[in-house]
C-alpha positions as CSV (number, residue, x, y, z in Angstrom):
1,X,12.3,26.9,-23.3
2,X,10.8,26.8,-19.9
3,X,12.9,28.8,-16.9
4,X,12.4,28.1,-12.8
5,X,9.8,30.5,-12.8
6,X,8.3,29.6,-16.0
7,X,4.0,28.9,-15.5
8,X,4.6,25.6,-17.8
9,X,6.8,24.9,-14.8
10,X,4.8,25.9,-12.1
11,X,2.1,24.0,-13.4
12,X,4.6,20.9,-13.9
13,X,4.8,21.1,-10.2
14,X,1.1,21.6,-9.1
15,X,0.4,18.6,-11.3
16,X,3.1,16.6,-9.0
17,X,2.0,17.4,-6.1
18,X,-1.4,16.9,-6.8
19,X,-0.8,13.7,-7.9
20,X,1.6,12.6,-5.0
21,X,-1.5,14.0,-2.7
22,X,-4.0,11.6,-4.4
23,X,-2.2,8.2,-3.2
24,X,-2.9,9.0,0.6
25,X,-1.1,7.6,3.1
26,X,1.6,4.8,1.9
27,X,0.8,2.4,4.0
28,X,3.4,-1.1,5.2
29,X,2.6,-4.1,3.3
30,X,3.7,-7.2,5.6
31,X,6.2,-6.8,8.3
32,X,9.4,-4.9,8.2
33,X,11.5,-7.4,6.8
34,X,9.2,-7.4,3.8
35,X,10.2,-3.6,2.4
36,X,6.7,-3.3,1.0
37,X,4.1,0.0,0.9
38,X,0.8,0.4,-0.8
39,X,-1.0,3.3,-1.3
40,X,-4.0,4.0,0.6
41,X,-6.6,4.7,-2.4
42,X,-5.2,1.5,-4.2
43,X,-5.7,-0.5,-0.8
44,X,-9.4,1.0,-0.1
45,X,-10.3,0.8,-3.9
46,X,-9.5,-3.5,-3.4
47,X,-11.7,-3.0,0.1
48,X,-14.2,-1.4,-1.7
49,X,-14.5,-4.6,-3.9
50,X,-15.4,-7.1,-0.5
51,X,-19.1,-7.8,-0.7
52,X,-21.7,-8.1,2.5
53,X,-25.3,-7.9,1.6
54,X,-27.4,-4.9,3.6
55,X,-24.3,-2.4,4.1
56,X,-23.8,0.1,1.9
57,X,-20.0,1.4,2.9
58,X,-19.2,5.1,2.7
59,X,-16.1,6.7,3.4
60,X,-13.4,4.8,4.3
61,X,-9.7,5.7,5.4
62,X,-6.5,3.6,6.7
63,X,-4.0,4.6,9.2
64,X,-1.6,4.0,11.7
65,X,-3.8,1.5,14.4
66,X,-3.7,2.9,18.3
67,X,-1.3,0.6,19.3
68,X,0.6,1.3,17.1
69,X,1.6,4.9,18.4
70,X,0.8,4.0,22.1
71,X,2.7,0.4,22.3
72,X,5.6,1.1,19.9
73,X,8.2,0.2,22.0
74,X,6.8,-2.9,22.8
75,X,7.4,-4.4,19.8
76,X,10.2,-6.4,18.6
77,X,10.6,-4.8,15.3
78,X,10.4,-1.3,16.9
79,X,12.8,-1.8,19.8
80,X,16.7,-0.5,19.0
81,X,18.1,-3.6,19.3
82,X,16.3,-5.0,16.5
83,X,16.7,-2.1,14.0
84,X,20.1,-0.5,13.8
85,X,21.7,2.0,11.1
86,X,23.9,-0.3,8.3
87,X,27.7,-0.6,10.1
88,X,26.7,1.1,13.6
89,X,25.7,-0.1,17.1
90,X,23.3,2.9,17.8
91,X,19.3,2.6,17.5
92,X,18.2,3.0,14.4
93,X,18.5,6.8,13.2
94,X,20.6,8.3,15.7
95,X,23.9,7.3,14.1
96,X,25.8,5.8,10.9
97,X,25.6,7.1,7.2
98,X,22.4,9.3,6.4
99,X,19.5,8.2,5.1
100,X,21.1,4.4,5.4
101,X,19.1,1.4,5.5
102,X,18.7,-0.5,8.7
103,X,19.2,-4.3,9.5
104,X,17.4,-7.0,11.1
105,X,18.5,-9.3,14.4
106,X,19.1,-11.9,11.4
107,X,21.5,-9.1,9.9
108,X,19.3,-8.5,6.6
109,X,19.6,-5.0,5.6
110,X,16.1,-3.3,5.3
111,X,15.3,-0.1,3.0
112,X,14.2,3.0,4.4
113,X,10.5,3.5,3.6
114,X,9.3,6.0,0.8
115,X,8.7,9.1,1.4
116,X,6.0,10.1,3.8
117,X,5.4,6.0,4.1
118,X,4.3,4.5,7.4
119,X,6.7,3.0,9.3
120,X,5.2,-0.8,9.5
121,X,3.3,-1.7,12.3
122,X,-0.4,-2.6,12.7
123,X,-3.1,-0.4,10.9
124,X,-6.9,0.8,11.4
125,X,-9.7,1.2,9.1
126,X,-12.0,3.9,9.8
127,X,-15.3,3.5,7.7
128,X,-18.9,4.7,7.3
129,X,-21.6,2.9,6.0
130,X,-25.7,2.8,5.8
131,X,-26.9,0.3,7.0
132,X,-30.6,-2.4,6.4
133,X,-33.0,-1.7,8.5
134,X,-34.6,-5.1,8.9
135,X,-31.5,-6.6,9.9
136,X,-29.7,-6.0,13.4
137,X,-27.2,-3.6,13.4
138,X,-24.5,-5.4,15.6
139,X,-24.8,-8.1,13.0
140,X,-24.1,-6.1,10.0
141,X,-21.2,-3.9,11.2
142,X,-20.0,-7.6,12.5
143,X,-20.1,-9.1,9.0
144,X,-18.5,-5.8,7.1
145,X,-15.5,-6.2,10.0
146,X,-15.0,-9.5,8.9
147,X,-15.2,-8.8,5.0
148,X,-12.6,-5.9,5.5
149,X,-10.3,-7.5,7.6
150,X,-10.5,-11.0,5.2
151,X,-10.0,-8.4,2.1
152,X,-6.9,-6.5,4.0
153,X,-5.1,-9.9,4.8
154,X,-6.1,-12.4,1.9
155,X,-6.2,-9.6,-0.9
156,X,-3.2,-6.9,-0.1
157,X,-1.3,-8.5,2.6
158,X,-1.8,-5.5,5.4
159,X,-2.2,-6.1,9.1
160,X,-5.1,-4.8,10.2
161,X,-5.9,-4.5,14.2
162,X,-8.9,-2.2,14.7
163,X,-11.3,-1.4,12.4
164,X,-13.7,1.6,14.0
165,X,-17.4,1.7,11.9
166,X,-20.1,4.3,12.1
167,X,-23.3,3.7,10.5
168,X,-24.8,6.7,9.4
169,X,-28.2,6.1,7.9
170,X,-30.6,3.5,8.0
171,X,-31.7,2.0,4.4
172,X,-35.7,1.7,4.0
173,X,-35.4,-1.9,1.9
174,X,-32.4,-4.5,2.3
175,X,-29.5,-3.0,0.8
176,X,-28.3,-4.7,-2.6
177,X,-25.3,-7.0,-2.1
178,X,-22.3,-4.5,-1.8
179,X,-20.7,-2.4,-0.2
180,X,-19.7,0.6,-1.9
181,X,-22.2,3.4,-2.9
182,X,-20.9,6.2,-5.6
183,X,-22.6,9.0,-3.6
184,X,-20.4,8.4,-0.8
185,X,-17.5,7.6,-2.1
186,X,-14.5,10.0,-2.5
187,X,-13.6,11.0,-6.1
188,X,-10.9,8.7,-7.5
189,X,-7.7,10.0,-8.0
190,X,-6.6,10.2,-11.6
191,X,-4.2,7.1,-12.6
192,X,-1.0,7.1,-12.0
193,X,1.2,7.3,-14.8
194,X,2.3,5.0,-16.2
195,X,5.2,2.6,-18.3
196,X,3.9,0.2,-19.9
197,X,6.0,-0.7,-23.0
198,X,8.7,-3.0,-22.8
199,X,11.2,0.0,-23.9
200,X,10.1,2.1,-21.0
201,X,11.1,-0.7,-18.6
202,X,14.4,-1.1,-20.9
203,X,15.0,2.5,-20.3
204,X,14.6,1.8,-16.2
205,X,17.8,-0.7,-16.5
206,X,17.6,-4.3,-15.6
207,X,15.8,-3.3,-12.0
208,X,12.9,-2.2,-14.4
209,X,13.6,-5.1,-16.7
210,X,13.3,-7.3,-13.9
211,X,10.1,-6.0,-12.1
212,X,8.3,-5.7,-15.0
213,X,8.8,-9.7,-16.1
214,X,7.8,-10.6,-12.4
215,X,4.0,-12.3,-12.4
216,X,1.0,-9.8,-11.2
217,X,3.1,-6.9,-12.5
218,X,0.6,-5.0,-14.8
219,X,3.1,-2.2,-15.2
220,X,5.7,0.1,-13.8
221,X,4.4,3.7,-12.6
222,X,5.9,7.4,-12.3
223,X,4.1,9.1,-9.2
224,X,7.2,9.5,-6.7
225,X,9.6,10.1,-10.0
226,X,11.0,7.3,-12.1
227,X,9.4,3.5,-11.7
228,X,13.2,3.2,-10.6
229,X,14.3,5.2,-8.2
230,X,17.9,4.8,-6.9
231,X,19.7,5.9,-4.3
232,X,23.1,5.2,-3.1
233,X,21.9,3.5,0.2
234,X,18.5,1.7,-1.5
235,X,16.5,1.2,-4.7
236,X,12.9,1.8,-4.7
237,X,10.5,0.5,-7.5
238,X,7.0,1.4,-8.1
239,X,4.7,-0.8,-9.8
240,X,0.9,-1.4,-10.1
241,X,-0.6,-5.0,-9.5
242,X,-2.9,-7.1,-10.9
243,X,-6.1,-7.5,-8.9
244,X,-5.9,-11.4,-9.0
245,X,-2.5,-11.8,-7.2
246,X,-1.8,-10.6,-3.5
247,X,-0.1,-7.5,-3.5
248,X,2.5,-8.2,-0.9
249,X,3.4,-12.1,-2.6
250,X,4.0,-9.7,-5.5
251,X,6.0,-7.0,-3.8
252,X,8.4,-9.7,-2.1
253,X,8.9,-10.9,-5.8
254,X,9.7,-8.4,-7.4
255,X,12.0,-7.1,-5.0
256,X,13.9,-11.0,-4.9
257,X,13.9,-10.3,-9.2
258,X,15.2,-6.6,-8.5
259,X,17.9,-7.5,-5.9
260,X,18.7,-10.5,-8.2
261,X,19.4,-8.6,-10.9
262,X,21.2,-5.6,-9.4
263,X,25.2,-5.5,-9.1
264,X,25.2,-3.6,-6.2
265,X,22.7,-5.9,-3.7
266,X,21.5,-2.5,-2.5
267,X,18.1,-2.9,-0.5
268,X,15.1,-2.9,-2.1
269,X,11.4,-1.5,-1.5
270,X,8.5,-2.3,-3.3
271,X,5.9,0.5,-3.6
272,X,2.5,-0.5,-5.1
273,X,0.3,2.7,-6.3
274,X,-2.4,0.8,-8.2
275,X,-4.3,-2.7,-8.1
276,X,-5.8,-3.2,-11.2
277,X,-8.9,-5.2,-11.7
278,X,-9.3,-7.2,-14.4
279,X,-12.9,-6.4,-16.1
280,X,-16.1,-7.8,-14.7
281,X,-14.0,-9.6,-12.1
282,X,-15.9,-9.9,-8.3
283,X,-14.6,-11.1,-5.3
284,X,-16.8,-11.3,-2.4
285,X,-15.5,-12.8,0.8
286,X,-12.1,-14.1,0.3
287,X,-10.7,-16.5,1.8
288,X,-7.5,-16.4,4.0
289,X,-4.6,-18.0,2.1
290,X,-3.7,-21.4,4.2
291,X,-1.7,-20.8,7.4
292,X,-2.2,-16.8,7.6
């Protein structure tokens, strides 16, 4: 038997924490009709995977873009009259039931995002990276910008408006073709946990059921609490993705699969805490899927 102040306990809760620490930021996938987040060291781990010969990329961190905290009220999505509470006329968080969902000029209602998640709005990718010397520098921070940018839109689905680079070492010889470099790299976080058997996606009811059949599901995870979590306002599901599908495509499914199979029509948000690569797979310099 464990008690409340038990160090089985204690440790229960350091482990959590830790682990809830080691996402980063949870970051908007899409717009704000899409009720999608990703976590940041899923996001930068796909990023990572972008290829441009002669730049060797060091740290690298996503947040909230400039205009997003300076121009907020400018945009359409932000202003009140777009977002309001479920059943109220005031701007969004100043009235109606707590912790309720808000709705769209079109009258959709939204989910609130996950804990500690960004509200959605454009984003900003601070990176370091070494740099070739025998090749201009303007040219390869110009060609890593494009690769991370490309990777953001055609591989995860976020919008990315700024990305700020800072080369901070010059490499003697041309610089192998990629972009990552161990050394510099922060330490991965440990994997999320995971369910993976059809009887732990049974035990999540038919939400789990449902997000688990949806294509580019690898599996359902546990870092925020259950792969289910719900709410008497909202249901949030996390999941990890397969590397070969775009993350958001498969965040809008399986939230149309989870709504679908839900009696109540609550809202639903898609949270993706992993991308899983399938082994030996590359992609270097993806294309833009067709009208994005």
């Amino acid at each position: 038997m464990t008690t409340e102040r038990s160090p089985q306990r204690a440790d229960g809760w350091t482990a959590a924490v830790r682990q809830r620490l080691g996402l980063g930021r949870l970051l908007p996938l899409g717009g704000a009709v899409d009720g999608a987040w990703i976590a940041e060291t899923a996001a930068a781990s796909v990023l990572r995977g972008a290829t441009v010969e002669g730049a060797v990329l060091g740290t690298l961190r996503i947040g909230p873009a400039r205009e997003a905290t300076t121009g907020a009220e400018t945009r359409p999505e932000t202003r009140p009259e777009a977002l309001r509470p479920v059943g109220t006329g005031s701007p969004a968080g100043t009235g109606g039931p707590a912790g309720a969902g808000v709705v769209a000029e079109a009258g959709l209602a939204l989910p609130p995002a996950p804990p500690s998640g960004l509200p959605p709005g454009p984003l900003r990718i601070e990176a370091e990276f070494r740099a070739a010397g025998d090749r201009p520098l303007p040219d390869s921070a110009a060609a890593l910008r494009a690769a991370l940018v490309t990777a953001a839109a055609a591989r995860l689905g976020l919008e990315i408006a700024e990305v700020d680079l800072r080369v901070t070492a010059l490499l003697d010889d041309a610089a192998p073709d990629q972009v990552t470099d161990g050394a510099d790299a922060p330490s991965p976080p440990a994997p999320a946990p995971v369910a993976e058997a059809s009887t732990k996606a049974e035990a999540e009811g038919p939400a789990g059921e449902a997000a688990a059949a949806v294509p580019g599901v690898v599996s359902l995870t546990r870092v925020l609490g259950g792969a289910v979590h719900t709410a008497q306002d909202h249901i949030r599901v996390e999941v990890a993705t397969a590397g070969d599908h775009r993350a958001l495509d498969v965040a809008r499914s399986v939230r149309t699969a989870v709504s679908a199979a839900t009696a109540d029509r609550l809202p639903v948000s898609v949270l993706v805490t992993d991308v899983v690569e399938a082994p030996g797979a590359s992609h270097q310099r993806p294309a833009l899927p067709a009208g994005r």
